[in-house]
C-alpha positions in Angstrom: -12.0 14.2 2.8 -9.4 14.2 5.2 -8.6 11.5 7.5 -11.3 12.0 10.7 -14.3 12.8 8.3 -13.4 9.6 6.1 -13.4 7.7 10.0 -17.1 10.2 10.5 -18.6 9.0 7.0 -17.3 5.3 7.9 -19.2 5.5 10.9 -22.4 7.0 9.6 -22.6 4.4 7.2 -22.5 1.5 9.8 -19.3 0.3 8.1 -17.3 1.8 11.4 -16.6 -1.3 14.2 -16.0 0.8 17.6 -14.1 -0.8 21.1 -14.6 1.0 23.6 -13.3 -1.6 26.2 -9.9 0.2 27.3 -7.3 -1.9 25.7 -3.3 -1.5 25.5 -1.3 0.1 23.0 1.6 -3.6 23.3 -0.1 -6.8 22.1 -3.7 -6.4 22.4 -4.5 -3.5 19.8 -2.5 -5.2 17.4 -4.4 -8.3 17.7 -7.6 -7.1 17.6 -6.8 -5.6 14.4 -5.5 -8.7 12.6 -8.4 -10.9 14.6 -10.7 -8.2 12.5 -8.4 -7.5 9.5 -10.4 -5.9 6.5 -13.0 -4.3 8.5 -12.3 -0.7 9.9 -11.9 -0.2 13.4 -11.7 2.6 16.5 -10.0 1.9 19.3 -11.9 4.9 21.8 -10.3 3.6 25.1 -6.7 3.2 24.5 -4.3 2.9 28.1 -2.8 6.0 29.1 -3.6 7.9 26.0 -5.9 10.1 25.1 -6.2 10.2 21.3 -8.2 7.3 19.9 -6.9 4.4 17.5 -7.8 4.0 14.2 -6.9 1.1 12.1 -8.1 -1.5 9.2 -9.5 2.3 7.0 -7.8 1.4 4.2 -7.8 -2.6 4.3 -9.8 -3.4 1.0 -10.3 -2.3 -2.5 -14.0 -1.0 -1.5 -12.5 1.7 1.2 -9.9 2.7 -0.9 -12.1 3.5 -3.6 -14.7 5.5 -0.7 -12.1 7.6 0.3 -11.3 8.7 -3.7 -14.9 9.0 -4.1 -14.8 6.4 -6.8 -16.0 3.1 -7.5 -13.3 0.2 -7.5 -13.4 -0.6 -10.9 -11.9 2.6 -11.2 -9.1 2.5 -9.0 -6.3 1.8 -11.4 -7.6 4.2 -14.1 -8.0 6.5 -11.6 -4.2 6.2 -10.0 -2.8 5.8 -13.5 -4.1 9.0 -14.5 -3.1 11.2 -11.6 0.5 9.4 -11.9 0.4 11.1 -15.6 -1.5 14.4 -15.0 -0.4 16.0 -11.8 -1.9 18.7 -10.7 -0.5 20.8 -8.2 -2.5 21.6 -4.7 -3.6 24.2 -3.4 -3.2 25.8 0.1 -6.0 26.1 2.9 -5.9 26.8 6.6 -5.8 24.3 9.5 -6.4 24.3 13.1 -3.7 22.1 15.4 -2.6 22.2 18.9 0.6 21.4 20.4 1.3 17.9 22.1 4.7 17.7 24.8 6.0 14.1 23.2 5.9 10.8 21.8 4.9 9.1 24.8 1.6 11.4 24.1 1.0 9.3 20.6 -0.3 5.5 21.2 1.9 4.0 19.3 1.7 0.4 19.2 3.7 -2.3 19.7 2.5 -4.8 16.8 4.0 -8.6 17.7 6.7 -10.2 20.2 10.2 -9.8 18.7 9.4 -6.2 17.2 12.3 -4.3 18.2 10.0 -2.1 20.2 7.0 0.3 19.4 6.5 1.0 15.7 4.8 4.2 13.5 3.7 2.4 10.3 1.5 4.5 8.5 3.3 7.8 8.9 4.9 9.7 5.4 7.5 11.7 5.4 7.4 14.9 3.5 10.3 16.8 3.2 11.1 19.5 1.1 14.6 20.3 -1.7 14.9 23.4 -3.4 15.5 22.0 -6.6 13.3 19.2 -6.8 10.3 20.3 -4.3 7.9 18.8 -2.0 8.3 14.7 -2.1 6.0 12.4 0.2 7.3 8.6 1.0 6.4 6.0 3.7 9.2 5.2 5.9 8.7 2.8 9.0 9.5 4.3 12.8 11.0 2.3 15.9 10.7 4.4 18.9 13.8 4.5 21.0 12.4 7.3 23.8 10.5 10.4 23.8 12.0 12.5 21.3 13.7 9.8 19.0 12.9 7.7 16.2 14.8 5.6 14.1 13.8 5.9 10.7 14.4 2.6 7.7 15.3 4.9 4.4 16.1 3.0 1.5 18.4 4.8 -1.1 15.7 6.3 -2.8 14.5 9.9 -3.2 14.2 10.8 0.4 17.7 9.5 1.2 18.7 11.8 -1.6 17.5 14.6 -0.3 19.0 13.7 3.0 22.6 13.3 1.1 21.9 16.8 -0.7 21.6 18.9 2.6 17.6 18.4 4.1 18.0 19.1 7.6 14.6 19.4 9.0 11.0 17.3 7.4 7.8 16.4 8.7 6.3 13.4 9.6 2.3 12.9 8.9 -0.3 10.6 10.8 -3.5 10.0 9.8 -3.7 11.1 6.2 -6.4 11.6 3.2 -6.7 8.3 1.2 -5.4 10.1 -1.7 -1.9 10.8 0.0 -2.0 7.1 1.7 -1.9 6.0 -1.7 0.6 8.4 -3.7 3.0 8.1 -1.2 3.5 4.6 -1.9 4.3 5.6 -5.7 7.4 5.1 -6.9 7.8 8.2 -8.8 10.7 10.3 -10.0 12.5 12.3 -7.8 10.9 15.1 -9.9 7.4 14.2 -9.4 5.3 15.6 -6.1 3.2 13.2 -5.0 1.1 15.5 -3.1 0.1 16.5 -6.7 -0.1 13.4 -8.0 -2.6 12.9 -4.9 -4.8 15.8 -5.5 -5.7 14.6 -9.6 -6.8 11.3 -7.4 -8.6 13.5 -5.3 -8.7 17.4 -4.2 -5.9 17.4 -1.9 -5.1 20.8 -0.3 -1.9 21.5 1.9 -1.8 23.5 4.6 1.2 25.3 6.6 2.4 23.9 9.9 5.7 25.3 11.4 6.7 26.6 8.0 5.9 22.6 6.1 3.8 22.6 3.3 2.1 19.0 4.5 -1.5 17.1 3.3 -4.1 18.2 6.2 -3.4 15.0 8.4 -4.5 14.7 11.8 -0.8 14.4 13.6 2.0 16.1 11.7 5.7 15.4 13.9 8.8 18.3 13.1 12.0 15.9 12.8 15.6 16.4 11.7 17.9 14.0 11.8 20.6 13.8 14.3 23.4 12.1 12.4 23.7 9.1 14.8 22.5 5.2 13.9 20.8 2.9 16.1 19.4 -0.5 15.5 16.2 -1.1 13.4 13.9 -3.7 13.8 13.1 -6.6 13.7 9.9 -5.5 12.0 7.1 -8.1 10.5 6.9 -6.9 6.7 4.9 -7.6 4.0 5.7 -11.1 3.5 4.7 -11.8 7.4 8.2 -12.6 8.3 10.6 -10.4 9.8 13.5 -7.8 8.4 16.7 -7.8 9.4 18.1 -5.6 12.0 20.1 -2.7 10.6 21.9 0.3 11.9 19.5 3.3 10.4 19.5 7.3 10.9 18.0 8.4 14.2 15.6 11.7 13.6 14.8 13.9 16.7 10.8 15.1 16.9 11.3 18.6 17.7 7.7 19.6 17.8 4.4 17.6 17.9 1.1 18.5 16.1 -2.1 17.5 16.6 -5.7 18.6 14.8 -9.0 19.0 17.2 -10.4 15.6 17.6 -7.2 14.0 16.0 -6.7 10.1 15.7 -4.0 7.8 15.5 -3.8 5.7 12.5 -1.9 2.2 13.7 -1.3 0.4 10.6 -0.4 -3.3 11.1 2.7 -5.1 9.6 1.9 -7.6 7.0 -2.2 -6.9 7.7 -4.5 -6.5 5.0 -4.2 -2.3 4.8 -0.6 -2.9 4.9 -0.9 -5.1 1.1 -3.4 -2.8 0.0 -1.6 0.5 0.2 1.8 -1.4 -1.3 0.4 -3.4 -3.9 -2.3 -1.5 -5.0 -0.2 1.4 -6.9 2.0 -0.8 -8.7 -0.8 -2.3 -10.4 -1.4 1.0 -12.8 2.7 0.7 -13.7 1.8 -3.1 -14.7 -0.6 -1.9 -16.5 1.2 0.8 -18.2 4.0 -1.6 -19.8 1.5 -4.5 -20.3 -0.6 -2.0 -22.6 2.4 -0.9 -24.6 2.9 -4.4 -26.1 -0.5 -6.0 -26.3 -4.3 -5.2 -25.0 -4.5 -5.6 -21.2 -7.9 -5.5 -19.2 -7.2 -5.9 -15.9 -4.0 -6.5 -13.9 -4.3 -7.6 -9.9 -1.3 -7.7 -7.2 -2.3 -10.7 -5.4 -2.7 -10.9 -1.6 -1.6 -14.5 -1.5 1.6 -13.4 -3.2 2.1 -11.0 0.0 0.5 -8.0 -2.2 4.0 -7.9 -3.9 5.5 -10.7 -5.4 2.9 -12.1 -7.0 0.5 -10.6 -9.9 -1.6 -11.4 -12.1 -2.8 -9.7 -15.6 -5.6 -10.6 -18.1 -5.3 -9.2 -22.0 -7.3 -10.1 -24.7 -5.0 -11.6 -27.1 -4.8 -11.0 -30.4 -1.4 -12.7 -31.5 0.1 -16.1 -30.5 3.3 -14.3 -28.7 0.9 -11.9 -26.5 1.4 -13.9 -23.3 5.2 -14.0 -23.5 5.0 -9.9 -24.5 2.6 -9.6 -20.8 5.0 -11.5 -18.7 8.0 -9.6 -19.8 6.5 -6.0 -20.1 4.8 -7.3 -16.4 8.3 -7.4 -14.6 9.1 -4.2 -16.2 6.2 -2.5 -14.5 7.2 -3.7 -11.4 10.8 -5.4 -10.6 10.1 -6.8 -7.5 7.3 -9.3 -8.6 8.4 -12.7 -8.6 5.5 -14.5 -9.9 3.4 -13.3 -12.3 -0.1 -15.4 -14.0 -0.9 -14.1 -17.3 -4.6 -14.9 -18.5 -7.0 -14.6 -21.4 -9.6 -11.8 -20.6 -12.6 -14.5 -19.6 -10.5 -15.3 -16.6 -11.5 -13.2 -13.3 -7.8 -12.6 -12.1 -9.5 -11.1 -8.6 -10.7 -15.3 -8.3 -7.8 -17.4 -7.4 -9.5 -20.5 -8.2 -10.0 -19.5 -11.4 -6.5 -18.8 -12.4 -6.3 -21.8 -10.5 -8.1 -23.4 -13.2 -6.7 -22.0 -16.5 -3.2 -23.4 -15.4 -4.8 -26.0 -14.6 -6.4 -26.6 -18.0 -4.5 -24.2 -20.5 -1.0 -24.3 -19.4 1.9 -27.0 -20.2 5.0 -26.1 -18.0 7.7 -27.1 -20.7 6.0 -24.3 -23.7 4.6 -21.8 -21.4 6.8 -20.9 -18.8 9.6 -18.4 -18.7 12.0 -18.4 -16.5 14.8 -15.9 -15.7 17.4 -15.2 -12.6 17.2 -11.3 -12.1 17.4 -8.9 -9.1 14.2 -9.2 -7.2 12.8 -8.0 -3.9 14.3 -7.3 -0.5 11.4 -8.8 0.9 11.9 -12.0 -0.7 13.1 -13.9 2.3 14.3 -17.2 -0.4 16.3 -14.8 -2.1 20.1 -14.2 -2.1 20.4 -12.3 1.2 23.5 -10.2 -0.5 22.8 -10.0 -3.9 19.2 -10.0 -3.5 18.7 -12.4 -6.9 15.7 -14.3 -7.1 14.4 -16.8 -9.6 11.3 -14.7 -11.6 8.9 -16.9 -13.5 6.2 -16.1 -15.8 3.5 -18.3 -16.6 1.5 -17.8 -19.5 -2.2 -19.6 -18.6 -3.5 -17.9 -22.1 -5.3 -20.5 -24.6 -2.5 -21.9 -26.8 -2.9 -20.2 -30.4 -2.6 -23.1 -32.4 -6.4 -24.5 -30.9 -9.5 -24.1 -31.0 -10.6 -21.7 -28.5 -13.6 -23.6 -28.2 -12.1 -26.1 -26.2 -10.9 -23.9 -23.7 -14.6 -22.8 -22.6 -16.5 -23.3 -19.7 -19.4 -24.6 -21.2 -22.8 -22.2 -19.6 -25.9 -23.2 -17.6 -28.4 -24.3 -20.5 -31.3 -22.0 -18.8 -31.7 -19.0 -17.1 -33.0 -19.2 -13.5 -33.7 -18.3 -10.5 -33.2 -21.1 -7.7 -34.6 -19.4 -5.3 -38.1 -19.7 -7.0 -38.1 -23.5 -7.0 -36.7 -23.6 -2.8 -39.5 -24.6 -0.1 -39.2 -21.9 2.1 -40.7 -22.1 5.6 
């Protein structure tokens, strides 16, 4: 599915929450959407503009997992997989129309202090001869019509940039599977259009010579050379970024499909965590599994979706928890925090890891602590250096006890208490 019939099967199923009240593209969208975070919503009547709003479509585990066509228990099997097995798209033919500018897009402005109107959701693909097509998010300030000023941290975009790439595309309102891969962090060799379509069949289709996914608003950009301020901007952790001077791109040419929408995606919302934590679960899960057995592994949304994670194993060996936490900040270095559980613990249930530190942890034996490079996001962290303190706890039963004692003991009977209610 691409982006407007995901938004069409959302609606048929009653899962869809339309506004059709006109409402304004600074202050009020934006609230609405975190008032309503987690449930999908349309924004029909949007000041001055004529394409609709759509935001909250990717905001839980359930929606991801409807727009793979797959059930959520099989989300990190799923993305793990297509990380592996690429396989690379196809072509197929879309239908788009020309727009003048960006004061044609209704692009929001999220919270007071933002250093003016945002584009959160868009990726950037862009395309090197040696490596080939790459797909990455990268948040957009507005300055005027025509400019952008993009954040690009030194990864494999800004290597492309440094090795020549003069013109890329810019793409709004994508299929779930590229909303996902592009928040991969994958080799510089890796497409993750093709790791998108082994998630899901992706095609690509040709827009002012691009190969991009079929997304409802694809922008033609090259960057100008200049630098302008960026931000601030409200990240994941709900606080703001810095302001830094970043590359300014000019839009050169503005696409849009028939009966296009805008997807607005909200700093530090729920779709926001979803889409950045969500794929670093499968590389968790990846290291965890090379040194013990791992069930499940969860980045939390308390923790910001990203600094915080949790993993369950079934252990076999008194040293298993100490292997999880370490193999844990391997699979992703910019957790902070990670919980380590035995596999009867439900690590989606914060009360219940809650509850095994609370009953099978002792801070001086099961704790490890190490001072490490962490995240940028981190707002306690070394603002130069960027060090953080990481710490591991290890809530597993202690291998030297009976794991009897450990146990929540079960109701004695099976029944139903609705049987036994007076109803009226």
């Amino acid at each position: 599915m691409d982006f407007s019939q995901f938004v069409a099967r959302l609606q048929e199923q009653g899962m869809l929450t339309e506004i059709d009240r006109e409402v304004s593209t600074t202050y009020e969208i934006s609230t609405l959407i975190k008032k309503l975070d987690g449930h999908p919503l349309l924004f029909s009547n949007v000041t001055n503009h004529a394409l609709p709003v759509v935001a909250n479509i990717c905001s839980t585990r359930e929606l991801v997992a409807e727009g793979l066509g797959i059930q959520p228990r099989d989300i990190i099997r799923t993305i793990d997989r297509a990380i592996n097995q690429p396989q690379e798209p196809e072509e197929t033919s879309a239908h788009y129309r020309e727009l003048g500018s960006l004061d044609d897009l209704p692009i929001l402005t999220y919270y007071r202090g933002d250093g003016g109107p945002y584009i959160a959701s868009a990726v950037v693909v862009a395309h090197d001869p040696e490596y080939g097509l790459n797909a990455s998010y990268h948040r957009m300030m507005k300055i005027d019509s025509r400019h952008l000023v993009l954040r690009i941290l030194p990864r494999n975009f800004h290597t492309y940039l440094e090795r020549g790439l003069e013109e890329f595309a810019i793409c709004i309102g994508n299929p779930m599977a590229v909303l996902v891969a592009a928040a991969i962090s994958a080799g510089i060799e890796v497409n993750e259009l093709a790791i998108a379509n082994a998630m899901a069949p992706t095609p690509l289709v040709k827009v002012d010579g691009h190969r991009v996914p079929p997304a409802d608003v694809v922008m033609i950009a090259e960057m100008t050379g200049e630098l302008h301020d960026e931000g601030p901007f409200l990240d994941l952790t709900e606080t703001p970024d810095i302001v830094r001077q970043q590359p300014v791109a000019r839009i050169k040419k503005i696409y849009a499909r028939p009966h296009a929408h805008f997807h607005a995606l909200l700093p530090g919302g729920l779709e926001h965590k979803t889409l950045m934590g969500m794929p670093r679960e499968p590389t968790i899960y990846g290291e965890v599994a090379k040194v013990c057995q791992v069930k499940d592994v969860y980045i939390t949304p308390g923790g910001c979706s990203w600094l915080h994670g949790a993993v369950s194993i079934c252990k076999k060996h008194p040293d298993d928890g100490r292997k999880a936490i370490e193999a844990a900040f391997r699979g992703h270095r910019s957790m902070k925090h990670v919980f380590v559980v035995d596999e009867d613990i439900d690590i989606h249930d914060p009360s219940q890891i809650e509850w095994a530190m609370a009953t099978r942890f002792q801070g001086d034996r099961d704790m490890m602590v190490v001072r490490d490079k962490g995240s940028s996001l981190d707002p306690s962290s070394d603002l130069e250096t960027r060090e953080t303190t990481k710490i591991g706890f290890d809530l597993t039963i202690p291998a030297s006890r009976d794991p009897r004692d450990f146990k929540r003991v079960p109701l004695p009977m099976d029944l139903d208490a609705n049987e036994y209610v007076k109803k009226d």
